[in-house]
C-alpha positions, 0 to 999 in steps of 0.5 A: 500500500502506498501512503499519500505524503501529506501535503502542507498548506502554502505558508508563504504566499501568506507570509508574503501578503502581511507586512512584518511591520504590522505584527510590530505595530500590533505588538507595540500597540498593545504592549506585547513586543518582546522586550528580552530576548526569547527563542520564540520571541513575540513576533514569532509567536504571532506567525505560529498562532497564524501558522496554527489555524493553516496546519490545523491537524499537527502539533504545535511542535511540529509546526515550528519545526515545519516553519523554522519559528525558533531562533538559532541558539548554539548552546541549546537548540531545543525548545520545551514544548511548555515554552511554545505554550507559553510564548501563546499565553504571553502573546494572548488575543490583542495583538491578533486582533490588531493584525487583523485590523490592520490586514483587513483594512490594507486588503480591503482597500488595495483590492476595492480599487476599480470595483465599485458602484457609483463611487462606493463600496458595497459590503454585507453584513453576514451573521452565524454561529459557532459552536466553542468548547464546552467549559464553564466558562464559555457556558457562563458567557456565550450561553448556549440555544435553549430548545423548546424542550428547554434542554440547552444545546450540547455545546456553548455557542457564540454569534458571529457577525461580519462584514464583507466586501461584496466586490472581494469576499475580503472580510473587513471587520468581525464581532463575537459574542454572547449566542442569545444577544440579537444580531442586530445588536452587534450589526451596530458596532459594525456599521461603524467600521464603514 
């Protein structure tokens, strides 16, 4: 029997469409730039939390080997995989959303040249819901569908508005939040990104 090699996704197509000078303004901006240095220093782990969502059925180990994420260090090249977790933790969620901003914004506007309507730019507002995992926590805020049975869904669930650019498909801003808060609530805070 032969196996089928597996193929990884193009990272660097990706890696060429985001400016390194974002990630260090997203990490300045909220105060997560490395300050001593590390093996996986801030602005690394902002590419593995990217590289994380793209090589979704591989360890995190095997994703910064795949990507050569560490840096060189000639006395001790490993890296503990306690390390990489907690290159993520320190990093957290602001500086993804920044980047997000900033590349939703850059992407937006270099490819709506030359399609709009009228002089303006056409975007739709699109809701949804995911599931999350299923801790107390993300019970206690998101909440969860109520049937009419009034048994509750077997998984916390979140709402999801975004808004999108009808000439691109480009996703230009999102909004996550509690599952029994009406969408037109957060339709609002979007509207304001226009």
């Amino acid at each position: 029997m032969v196996s089928k090699a597996h193929k990884h996704p193009d990272f660097s197509a990706l890696s060429q469409q985001i400016d390194p000078a974002w990630i260090a303004h997203a990490l300045a901006v909220t105060g997560k730039a490395s300050v001593r240095r590390r093996k996986l220093p801030a602005e690394q782990a902002v590419w593995l939390v990217i590289a994380l969502a793209m090589y979704r059925h591989q360890s995190i180990p095997e994703v910064v080997a795949h990507l050569d994420l560490v840096l060189p260090d000639e006395v001790n090249p490993e890296i503990a995989k306690s390390a990489l977790t907690q290159a993520r933790q320190r990093l957290g969620e602001e500086p993804l959303a920044q980047l997000f901003g900033l590349s939703a914004l850059a992407w937006d506007e270099r490819h709506q040249r030359g399609r709009s309507w009228r002089g303006l730019a056409r975007y739709a507002i699109d809701g949804s819901t995911l599931r999350t995992s299923d801790t107390p926590e993300n019970r206690q805020h998101f909440g969860a569908q109520a049937y009419a049975s009034g048994v509750a869904a077997s998984y916390p669930q979140l709402r999801l508005l975004t808004l999108t650019s009808l000439a691109t498909h480009l996703v230009r801003e999102a909004v996550f939040g509690e599952y029994a808060k009406n969408e037109m609530r957060y339709a609002r805070d979007l509207l304001q990104a226009i």
